[in-house]
N, C-alpha and C positions, 0 to 999 in steps of 0.2 A: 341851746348852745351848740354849735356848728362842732363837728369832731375833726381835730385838725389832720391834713393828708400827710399818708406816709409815704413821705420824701424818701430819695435814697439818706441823706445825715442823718433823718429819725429811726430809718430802718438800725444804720448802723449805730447809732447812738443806743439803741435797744439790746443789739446783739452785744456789744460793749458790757452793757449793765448787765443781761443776765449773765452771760461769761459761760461756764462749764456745768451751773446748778442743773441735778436733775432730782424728781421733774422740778418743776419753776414753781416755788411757792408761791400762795395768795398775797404774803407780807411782799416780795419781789416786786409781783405784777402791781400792786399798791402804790410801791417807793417809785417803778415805772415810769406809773401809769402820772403821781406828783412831778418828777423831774421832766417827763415831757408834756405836761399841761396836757393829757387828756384822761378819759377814762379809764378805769382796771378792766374796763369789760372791752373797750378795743383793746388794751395790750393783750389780752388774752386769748381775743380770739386773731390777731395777727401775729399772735408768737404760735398759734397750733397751724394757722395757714403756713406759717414755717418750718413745720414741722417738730417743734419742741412740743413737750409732756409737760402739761399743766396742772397743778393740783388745785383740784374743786373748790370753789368756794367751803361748800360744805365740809370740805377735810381739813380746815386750816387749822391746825393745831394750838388753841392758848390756855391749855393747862397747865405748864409750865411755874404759872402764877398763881398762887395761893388767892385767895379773896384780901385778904390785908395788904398783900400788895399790889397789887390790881386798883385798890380803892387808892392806896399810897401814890401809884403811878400816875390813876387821872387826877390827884391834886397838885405832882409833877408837874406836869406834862399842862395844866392847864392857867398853876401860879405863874411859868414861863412860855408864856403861849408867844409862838415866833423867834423865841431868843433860841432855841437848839435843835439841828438836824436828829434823824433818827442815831447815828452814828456817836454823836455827842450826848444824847440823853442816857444812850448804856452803857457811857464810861463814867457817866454821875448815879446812875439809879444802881444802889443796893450794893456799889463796891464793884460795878462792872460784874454782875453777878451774870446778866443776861445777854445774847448779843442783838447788835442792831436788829437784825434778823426777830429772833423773841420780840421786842421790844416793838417793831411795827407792825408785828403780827397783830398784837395786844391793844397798841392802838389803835390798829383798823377796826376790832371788836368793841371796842371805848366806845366808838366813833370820836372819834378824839382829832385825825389826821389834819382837820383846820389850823390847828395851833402846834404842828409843826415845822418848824422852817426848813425850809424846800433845799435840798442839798445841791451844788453848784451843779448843772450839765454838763458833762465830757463832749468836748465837741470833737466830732471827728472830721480828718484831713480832707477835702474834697480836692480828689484827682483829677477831676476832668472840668472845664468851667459851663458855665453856661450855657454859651454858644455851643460850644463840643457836645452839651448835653443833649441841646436841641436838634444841632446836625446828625449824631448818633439815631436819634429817635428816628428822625425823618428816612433816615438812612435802611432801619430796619421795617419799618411802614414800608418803603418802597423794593425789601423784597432783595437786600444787598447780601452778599453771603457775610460771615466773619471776614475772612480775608480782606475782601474789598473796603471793610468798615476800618478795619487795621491798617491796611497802603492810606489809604484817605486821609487816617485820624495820626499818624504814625507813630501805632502804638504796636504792643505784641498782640499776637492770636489771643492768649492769655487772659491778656489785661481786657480785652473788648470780650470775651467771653463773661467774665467778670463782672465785666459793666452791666454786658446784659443781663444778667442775674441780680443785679441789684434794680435794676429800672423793672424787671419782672415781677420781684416782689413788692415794690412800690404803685405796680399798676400802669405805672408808664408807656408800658410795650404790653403787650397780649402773647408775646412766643417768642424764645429764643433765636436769634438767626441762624441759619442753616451753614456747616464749614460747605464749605467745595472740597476741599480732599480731607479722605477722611483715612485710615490706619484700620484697617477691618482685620487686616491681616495678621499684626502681632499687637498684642496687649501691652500698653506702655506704663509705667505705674508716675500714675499723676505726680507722685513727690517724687520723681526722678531729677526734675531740672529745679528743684526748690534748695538754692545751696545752703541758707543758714535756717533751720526750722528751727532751731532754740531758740534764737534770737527773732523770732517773727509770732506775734499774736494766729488766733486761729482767723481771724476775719483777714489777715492779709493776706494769708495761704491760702482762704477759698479765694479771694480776691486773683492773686496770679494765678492758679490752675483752673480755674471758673468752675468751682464747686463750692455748693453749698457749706455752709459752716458746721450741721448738722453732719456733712458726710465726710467732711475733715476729720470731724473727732472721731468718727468710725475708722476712718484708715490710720490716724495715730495711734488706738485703741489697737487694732488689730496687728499695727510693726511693733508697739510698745515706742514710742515716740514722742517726744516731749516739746511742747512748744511756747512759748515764755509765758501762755496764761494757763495751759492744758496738761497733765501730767500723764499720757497716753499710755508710758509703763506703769505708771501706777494702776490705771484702769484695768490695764491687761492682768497683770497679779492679782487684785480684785478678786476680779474676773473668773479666774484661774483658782482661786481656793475654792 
């Protein structure tokens, strides 16, 4: 069976689903690996080429469950084979004792994960169409700076930074394009021109400033910054005990 390519929408559809967990459980990379129809072992290893911390197959924690209910769970989980997401089985199993999280951990260890039903996909917005996508590509193939991709495509420095960063880690392009002027001289802070960060997820903010999502959460962590999926102060207090 063919492993389907990671699009920029699967890319973001991934970063979506794991959101701020660190590192990314086995049960995570599982649920993933179910709602985008491919492996735990490609989500795994294209969430570490991302730079996220994954935890080992081998660490995946399902002690949680006693053997009685474990046994209890795969007759669950197997009487209603199809009928309920992982999300829906741990609001039925044992009084919501466990969360989804537990709960698909344990049926990854079952092997159980057949029987059950595949929770809807988040589809994410697609900015740029097609054609813009192909023209971008070609654009940076032949060696265009940002700027020129930006007048061309009439979008911000930003946003084509951005993009390229998403066609990057999808395999699309080989290297970011190169700006023609560049600020060597005073350090500008990325979230300077980002006016509503609370109201903006962390994939839209790497998206406008053309940085990684990984390195967003570093600089909300580090202002103590909050942003409508991330809680950066939180981190930093953390952090800080």
């Amino acid at each position: 069976m063919a492993v389907p390519k990671w699009t920029e929408e699967r890319v973001a559809a991934l970063t979506t689903f794991v959101g701020d967990e660190f590192p990314v459980s086995q049960a995570t990379v599982a649920e993933a690996a179910d709602n985008l129809e491919t492996s735990s072992r490609s989500v795994s290893s294209k969430l570490r080429k991302m730079g996220y911390d994954v935890e080992l197959a081998s660490a995946s924690n399902t002690k949680a469950f006693s053997e009685a209910q474990a046994a209890t769970l795969a007759t669950f989980v197997e009487d209603n084979s199809g009928n309920y997401t992982y999300a829906q089985i741990a609001e039925l199993f044992e009084g919501g004792a466990f969360t989804a999280k537990q709960i698909q951990g344990k049926v990854l260890s079952l092997e159980l994960t057949g029987h059950v039903k595949p929770a809807p996909v988040k589809e994410s917005v697609k900015t740029y169409s097609d054609d813009e996508e192909a023209s971008f590509i070609q654009m940076v193939n032949n060696g265009s700076f940002v700027e020129e991709i930006a007048d061309a495509m009439g979008r911000s420095v930003a946003s084509v930074r951005g993009k390229a960063l998403s066609l990057l880690r999808s395999g699309a392009i080989d290297s970011i394009p190169r700006q023609k002027e560049t600020k060597s001289a005073t350090k500008e802070d990325p979230l300077a021109g980002v006016d509503n960060i609370a109201g903006m997820t962390v994939e839209e903010i790497a998206t406008q400033i053309g940085k990684t999502v990984r390195g967003v959460k570093t600089m909300l962590t580090r202002r103590g910054l909050t942003a409508s999926d991330y809680d950066g102060a939180a981190k930093k207090e953390k952090a800080a005990q």
